[in-house]
C-alpha positions in Angstrom: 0.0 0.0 0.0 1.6 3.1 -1.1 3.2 5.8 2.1 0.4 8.3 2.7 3.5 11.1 3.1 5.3 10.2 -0.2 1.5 10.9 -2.0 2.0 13.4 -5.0 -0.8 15.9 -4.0 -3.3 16.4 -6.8 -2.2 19.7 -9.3 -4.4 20.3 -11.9 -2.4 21.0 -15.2 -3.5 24.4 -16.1 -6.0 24.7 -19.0 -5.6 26.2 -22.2 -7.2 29.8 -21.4 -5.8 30.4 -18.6 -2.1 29.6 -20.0 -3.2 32.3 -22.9 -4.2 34.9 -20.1 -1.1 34.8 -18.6 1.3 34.5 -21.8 -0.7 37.7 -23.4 -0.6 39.5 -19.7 3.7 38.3 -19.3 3.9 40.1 -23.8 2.1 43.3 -22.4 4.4 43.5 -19.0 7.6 42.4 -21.2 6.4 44.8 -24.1 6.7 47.7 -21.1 9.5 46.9 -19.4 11.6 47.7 -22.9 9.9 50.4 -23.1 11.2 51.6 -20.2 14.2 50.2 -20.2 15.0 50.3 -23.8 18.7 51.5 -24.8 18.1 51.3 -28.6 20.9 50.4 -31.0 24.4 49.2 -28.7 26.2 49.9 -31.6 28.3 46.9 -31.4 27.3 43.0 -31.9 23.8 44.0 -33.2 25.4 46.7 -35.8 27.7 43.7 -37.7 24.4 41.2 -37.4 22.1 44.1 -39.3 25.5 44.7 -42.0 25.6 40.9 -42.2 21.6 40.3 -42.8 22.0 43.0 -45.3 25.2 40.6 -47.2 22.9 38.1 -47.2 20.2 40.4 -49.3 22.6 40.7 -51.5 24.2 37.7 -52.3 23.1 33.9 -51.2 24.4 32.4 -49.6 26.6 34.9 -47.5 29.5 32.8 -45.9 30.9 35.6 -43.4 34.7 35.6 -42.1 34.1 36.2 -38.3 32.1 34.1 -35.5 29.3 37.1 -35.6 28.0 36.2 -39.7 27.9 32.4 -38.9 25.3 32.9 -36.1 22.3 31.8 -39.1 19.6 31.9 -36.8 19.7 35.5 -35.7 21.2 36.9 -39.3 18.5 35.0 -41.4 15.4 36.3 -39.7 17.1 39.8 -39.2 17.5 39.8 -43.0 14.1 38.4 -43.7 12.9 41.6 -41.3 14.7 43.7 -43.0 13.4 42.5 -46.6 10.1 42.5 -45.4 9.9 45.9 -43.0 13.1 47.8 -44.0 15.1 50.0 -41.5 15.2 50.9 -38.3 15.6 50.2 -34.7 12.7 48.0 -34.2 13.5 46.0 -37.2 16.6 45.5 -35.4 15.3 44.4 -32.1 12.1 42.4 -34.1 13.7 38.8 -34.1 15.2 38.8 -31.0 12.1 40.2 -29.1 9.8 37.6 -30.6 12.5 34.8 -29.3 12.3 36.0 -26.3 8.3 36.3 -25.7 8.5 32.8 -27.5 10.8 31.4 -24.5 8.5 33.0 -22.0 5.6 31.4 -23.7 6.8 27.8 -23.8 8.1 28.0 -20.5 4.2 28.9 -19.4 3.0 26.0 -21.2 5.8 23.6 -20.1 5.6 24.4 -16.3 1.4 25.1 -16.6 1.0 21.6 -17.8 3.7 19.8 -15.3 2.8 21.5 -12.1 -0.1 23.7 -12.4 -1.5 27.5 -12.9 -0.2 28.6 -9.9 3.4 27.3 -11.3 3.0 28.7 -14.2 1.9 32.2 -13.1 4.8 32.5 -10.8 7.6 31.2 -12.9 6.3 33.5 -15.8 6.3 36.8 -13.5 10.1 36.0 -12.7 11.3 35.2 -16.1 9.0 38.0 -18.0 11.0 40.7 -15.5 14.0 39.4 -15.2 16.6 42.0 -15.9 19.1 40.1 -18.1 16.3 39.1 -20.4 14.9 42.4 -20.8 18.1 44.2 -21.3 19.2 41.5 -24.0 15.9 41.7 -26.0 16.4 45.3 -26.8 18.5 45.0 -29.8 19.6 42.3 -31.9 21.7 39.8 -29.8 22.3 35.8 -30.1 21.1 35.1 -26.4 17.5 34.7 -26.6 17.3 33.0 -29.6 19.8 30.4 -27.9 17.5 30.5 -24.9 14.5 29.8 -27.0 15.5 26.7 -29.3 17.1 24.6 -25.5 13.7 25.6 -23.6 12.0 23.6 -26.5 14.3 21.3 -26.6 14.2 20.5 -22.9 10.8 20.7 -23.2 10.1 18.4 -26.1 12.3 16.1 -24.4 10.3 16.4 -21.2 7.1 15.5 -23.0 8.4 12.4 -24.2 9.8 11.1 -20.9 6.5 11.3 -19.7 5.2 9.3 -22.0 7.8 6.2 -21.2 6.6 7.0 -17.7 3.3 6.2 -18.8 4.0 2.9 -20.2 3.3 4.9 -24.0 6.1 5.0 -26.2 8.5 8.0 -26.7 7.9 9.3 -30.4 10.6 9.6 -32.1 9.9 12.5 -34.5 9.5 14.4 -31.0 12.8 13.2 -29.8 14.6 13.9 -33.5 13.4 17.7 -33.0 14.7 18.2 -29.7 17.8 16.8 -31.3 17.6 19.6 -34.6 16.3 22.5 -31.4 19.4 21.9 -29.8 21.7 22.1 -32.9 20.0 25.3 -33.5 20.9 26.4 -30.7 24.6 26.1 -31.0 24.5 27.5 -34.2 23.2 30.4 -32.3 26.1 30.4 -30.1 28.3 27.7 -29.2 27.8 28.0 -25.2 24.7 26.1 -26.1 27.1 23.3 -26.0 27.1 23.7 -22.3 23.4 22.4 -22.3 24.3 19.9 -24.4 26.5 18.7 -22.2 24.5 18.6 -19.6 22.0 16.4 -21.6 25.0 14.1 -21.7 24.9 13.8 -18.1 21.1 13.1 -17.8 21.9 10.3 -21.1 24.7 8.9 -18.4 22.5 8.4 -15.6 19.7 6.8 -18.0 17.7 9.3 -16.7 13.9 9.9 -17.8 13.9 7.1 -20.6 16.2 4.8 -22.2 19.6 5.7 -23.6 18.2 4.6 -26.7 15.6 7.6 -27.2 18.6 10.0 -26.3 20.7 8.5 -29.3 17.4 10.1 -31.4 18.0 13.2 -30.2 21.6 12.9 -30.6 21.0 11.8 -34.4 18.7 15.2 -34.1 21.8 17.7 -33.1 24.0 15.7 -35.4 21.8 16.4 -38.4 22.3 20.1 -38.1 26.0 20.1 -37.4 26.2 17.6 -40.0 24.6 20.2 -42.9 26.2 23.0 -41.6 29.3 20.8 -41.8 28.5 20.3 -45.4 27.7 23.7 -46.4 31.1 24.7 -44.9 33.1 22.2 -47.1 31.2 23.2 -50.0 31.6 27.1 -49.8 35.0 27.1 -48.1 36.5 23.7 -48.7 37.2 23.7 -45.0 34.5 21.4 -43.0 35.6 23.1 -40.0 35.2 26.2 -40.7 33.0 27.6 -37.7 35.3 25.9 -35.2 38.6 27.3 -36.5 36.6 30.9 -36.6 35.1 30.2 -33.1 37.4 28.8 -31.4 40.0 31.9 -32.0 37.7 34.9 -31.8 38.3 36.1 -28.3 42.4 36.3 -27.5 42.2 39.4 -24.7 40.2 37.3 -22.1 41.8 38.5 -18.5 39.5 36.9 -15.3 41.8 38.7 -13.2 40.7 41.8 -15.0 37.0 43.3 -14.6 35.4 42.7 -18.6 32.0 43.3 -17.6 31.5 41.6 -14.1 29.6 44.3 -12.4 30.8 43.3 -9.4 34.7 43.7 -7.4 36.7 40.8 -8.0 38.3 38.8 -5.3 39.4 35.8 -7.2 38.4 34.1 -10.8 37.3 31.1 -8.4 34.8 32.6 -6.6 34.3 35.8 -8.9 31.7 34.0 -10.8 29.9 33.2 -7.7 29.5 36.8 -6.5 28.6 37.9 -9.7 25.4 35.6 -10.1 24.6 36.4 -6.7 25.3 40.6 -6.5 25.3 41.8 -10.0 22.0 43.6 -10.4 21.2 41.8 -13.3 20.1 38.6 -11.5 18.0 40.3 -8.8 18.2 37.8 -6.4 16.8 34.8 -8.5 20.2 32.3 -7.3 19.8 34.1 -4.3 16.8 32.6 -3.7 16.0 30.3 -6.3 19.1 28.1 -5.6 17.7 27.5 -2.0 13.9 26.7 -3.0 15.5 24.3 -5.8 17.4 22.4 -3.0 14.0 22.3 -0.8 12.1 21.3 -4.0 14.2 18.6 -4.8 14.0 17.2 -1.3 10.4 17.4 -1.5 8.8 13.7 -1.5 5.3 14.8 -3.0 6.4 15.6 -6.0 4.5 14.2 -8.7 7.0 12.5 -11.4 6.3 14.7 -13.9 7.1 17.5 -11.5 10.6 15.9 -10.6 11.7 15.1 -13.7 11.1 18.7 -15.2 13.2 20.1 -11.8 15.9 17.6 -12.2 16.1 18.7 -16.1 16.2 22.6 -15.2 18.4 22.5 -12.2 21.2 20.2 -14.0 21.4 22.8 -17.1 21.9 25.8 -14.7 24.2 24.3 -13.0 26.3 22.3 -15.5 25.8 25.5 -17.6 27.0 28.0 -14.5 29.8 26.2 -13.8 31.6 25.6 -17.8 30.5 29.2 -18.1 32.4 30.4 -14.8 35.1 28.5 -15.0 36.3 28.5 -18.5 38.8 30.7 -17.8 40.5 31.2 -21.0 37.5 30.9 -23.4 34.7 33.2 -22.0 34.8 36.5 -20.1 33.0 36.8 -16.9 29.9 38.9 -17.7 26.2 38.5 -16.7 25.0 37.7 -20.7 26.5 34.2 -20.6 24.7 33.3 -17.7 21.2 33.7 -19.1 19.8 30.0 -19.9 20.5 29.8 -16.2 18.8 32.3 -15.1 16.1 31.6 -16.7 15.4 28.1 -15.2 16.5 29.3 -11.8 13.3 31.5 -12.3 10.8 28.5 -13.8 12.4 26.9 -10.5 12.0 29.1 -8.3 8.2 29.7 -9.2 7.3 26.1 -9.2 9.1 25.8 -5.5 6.8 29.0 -4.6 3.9 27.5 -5.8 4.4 24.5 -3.8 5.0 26.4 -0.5 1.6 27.9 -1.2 -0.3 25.2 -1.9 1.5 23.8 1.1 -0.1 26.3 3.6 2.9 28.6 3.2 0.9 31.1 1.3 2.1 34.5 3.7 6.1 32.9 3.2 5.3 32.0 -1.1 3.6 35.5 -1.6 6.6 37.3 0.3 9.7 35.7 -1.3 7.7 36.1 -5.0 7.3 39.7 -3.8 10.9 40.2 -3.3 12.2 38.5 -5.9 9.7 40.6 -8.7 10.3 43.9 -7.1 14.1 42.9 -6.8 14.2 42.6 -10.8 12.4 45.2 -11.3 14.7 47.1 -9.2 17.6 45.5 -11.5 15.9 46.6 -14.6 15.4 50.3 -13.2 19.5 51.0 -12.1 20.8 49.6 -14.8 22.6 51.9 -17.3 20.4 52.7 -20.4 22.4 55.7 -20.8 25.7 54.3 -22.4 24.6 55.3 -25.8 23.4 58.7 -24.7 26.7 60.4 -26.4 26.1 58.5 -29.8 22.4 59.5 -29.8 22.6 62.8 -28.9 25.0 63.3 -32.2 22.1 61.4 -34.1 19.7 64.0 -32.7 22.3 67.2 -33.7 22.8 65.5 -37.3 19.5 65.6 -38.0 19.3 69.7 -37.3 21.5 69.6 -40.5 25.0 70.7 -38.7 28.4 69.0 -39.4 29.5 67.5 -36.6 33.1 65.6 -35.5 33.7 63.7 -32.6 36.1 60.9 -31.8 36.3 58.0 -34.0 35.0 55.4 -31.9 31.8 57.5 -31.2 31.2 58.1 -34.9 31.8 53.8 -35.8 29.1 53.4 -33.0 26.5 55.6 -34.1 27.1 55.0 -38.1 23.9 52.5 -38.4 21.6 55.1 -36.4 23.3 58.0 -38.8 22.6 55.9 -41.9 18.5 55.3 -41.1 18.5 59.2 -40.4 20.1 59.8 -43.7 23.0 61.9 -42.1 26.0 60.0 -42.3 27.3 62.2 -44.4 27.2 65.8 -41.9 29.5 63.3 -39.8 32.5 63.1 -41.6 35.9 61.5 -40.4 37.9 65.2 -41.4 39.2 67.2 -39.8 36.7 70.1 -38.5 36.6 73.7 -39.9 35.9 76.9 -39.2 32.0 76.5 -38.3 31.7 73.3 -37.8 29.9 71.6 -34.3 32.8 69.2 -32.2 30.9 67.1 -30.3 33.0 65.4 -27.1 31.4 62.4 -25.7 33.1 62.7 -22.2 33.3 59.0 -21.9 35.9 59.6 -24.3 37.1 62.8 -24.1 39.1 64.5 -26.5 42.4 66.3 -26.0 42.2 68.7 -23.1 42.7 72.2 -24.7 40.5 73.5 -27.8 42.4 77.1 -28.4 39.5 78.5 -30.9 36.2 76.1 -30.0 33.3 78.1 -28.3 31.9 76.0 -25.8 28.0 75.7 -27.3 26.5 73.4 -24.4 27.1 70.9 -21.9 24.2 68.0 -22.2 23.8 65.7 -19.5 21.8 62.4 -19.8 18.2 62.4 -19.2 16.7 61.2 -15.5 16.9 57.9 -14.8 13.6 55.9 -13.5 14.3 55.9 -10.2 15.3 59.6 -10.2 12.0 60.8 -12.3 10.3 59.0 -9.5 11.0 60.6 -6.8 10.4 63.9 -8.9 7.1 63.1 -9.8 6.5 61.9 -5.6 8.2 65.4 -4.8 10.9 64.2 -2.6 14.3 66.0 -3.7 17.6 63.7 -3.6 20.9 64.5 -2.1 23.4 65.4 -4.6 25.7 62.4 -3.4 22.4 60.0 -4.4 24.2 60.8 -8.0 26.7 58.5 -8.0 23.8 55.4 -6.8 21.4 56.7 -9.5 22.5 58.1 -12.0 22.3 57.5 -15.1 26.1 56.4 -15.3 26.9 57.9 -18.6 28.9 62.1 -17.6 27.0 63.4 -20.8 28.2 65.2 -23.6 29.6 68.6 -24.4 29.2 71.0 -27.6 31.9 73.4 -29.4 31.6 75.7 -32.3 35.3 76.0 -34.1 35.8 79.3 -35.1 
């Protein structure tokens, strides 16, 4: 007779409806957060992926010389957006922002149909305001498309483990897509192979089905390395192509060095642990949500279905968060590589919080869900969406019709906004003359004495959130508040050359 305390307590998989409620509420509250939040154009990966989608307009196929042009399932759709919308900054931003509200989406279905509405709800809240998410589906980056094809991998995967536990058999066309998901995710970026090899752990332990359904979605991933493989050979003569352009693209890699950390480094073995648990962009999600996954897993009422979707989530986080931290001479140490993670430490988290509730914990589940939403939110609002405040301003005085000069650098990163506007050209690299507007971005500033420039204006960056909040409340800041919220960018300044 089965142990009364080791009963899986009965959760209703959440029906279709309500999953759409809460997918179209999490696209509204995502859709508002960029708003917010939105830096535009970084001037930097996302400008070579828009030159490279527009190579591939040109000329098919477009076989690119650096590790950028080879990530096909960012540069395809961006140049299909392009053909289909034209210019501008939210033709950029268009295919990653759909990958992104697709991983929230199938994360909603995947956890609504394992452990409930309540599950659902919550994990969707955390990964709909999570900071890194939001930041990185403002422009075109690689990160949430990679995110999006290993949730449905995972997910597929799940599906058909359920299945064996039901005495059905796993379908292999299910099984073979996971497989070709996962390949497209490495052909996103090839940190996806850090999933992958956490997959090889689960095949290891047999866990979920037999080995012999994971050699399907083995066959799967091999399939799309295998024609990539082939296209390689065929354009370049060399089948490894990707790898030798990959695997050398990144030479100035310090971990002793802050790249990007966000946080003061002690030491490269525990700097990846203070990042993940200080750096604004993870709220406190591993704060927390590393914590409720232990208590979950110790749990003995979860259902099966339940387990096995915790067991997949918390092995990719941390397989992933430890190649990631401790790759030392392959990766920097900065929060963007640590997104897959994130994310399931979120779908974690909420399905731990929904299990506190349900378990008469609902005054302990409603707090730490409180804190760890407000916390992101939080993330989101200090983060700096000012650091192309310089580049946009010379947009903004281009388009007045003046010439303008400024350092190089500035120009490279605000050539694509320049070319929509149609004033490249008042930009030039020359010299300036007599007449002509400098502009000095002070993150850069340029030589300290200008005999013959009339200083025209100093322009600071606008307010940040937190800042036009307490303006609108009426409660004046301290200056010293400045340095804590600010918008982190010193602004720009205006001469006239005589």
């Amino acid at each position: 007779m089965p142990d009364p305390a080791n009963a899986s307590p009965s959760v209703r998989a959440a029906d279709g409806t309500s999953m759409v409620a809460i997918i179209g509420i999490a696209a509204v509250a995502f859709l508002i957060q960029l708003a917010l939040f939105a830096t535009g154009p970084w001037g930097s990966d996302d400008t070579i992926y828009w030159y490279d989608a527009g190579e591939w307009l040109r000329a098919f196929p477009f076989i690119g010389t650096d590790h950028w042009s080879l990530r096909h399932t960012l540069v395809l759709p961006l140049a299909l957006a392009r053909g289909l919308f034209g210019n501008g900054p939210t033709v950029l931003m268009l295919p990653t922002l759909l990958a992104a509200l697709a991983t929230v989406a199938m994360l909603t279905v995947w956890v609504g149909r394992t452990s409930g509405l309540l599950a659902a709800a919550l994990a969707t809240a955390l990964v709909v305001t999570g900071p890194l998410l939001v930041t990185l589906s403002t422009t075109a980056l690689v990160d949430p498309i990679e995110a999006m094809y290993l949730v449905l991998a995972l997910m597929l995967m799940h599906r058909e483990m359920q299945r064996q536990d039901t005495q059905a058999t796993p379908r292999w066309p299910a099984l073979l897509l996971a497989g070709i998901c996962a390949g497209l995710a490495l052909l996103s970026r090839e940190t996806a192979a850090f999933a992958v090899a956490a997959v090889g752990l689960l095949f290891l332990c047999g866990f979920g089905m037999h080995r012999l359904w994971y050699l399907i979605t083995a066959a799967g991933f091999a399939l799309v390395l295998g024609a990539e493989t082939l296209l390689y050979w065929i354009t370049t003569g060399n089948p490894l192509y990707r790898f030798g352009i990959a695997s050398n693209h990144d030479l100035l890699i310090d971990r002793w060095v802050d790249q990007g950390a966000g946080v003061p480094l002690l030491h490269p073995m525990i700097d990846p642990i203070t990042m993940v648990l200080a750096n604004h962009n993870f709220g406190v999600i591993f704060l927390l949500g590393v914590p409720l996954t232990i208590w979950l897993l110790r749990r003995p009422d979860l259902s099966r279905a339940t387990r096995t979707q915790v067991i997949m989530l918390a092995t990719v986080a941390l397989v992933w968060s430890l190649i990631a931290g401790y790759l030392f001479s392959k990766l920097v140490l900065i929060p963007r590589y640590f997104l897959p993670p994130a994310i399931a430490c979120s779908a974690l988290a909420g399905i731990a919080l929904a299990r506190l509730w349900r378990g008469g914990h609902q005054r302990l589940a409603a707090s730490g869900a409180l804190l760890m939403i407000v916390a992101n939110l939080v993330g989101s609002s200090v983060d700096n969406h000012s650091f192309m405040f310089a580049e946009q301003e010379l947009v903004r005085q281009a388009h007045q019709g003046a010439t303008l000069h400024t350092d190089a650098e500035t120009r490279r990163r605000a050539m694509l906004m320049l070319q929509w506007d149609g004033a490249s050209a008042r930009v030039p690299e020359t010299p300036p003359h007599s007449g002509d507007i400098v502009l000095e971005n002070l993150m850069r500033p340029l030589a300290p004495s200008h005999p013959g420039w009339t200083l025209i204006a100093r322009i600071p960056p606008p307010p940040t959130l937190v800042q036009r909040g307490f303006a609108m409340l009426g409660i004046p800041l301290p200056a010293w508040t400045d340095r804590i919220l600010a918008s982190g960018h010193p602004g720009v300044t205006l001469y006239r050359v005589n």
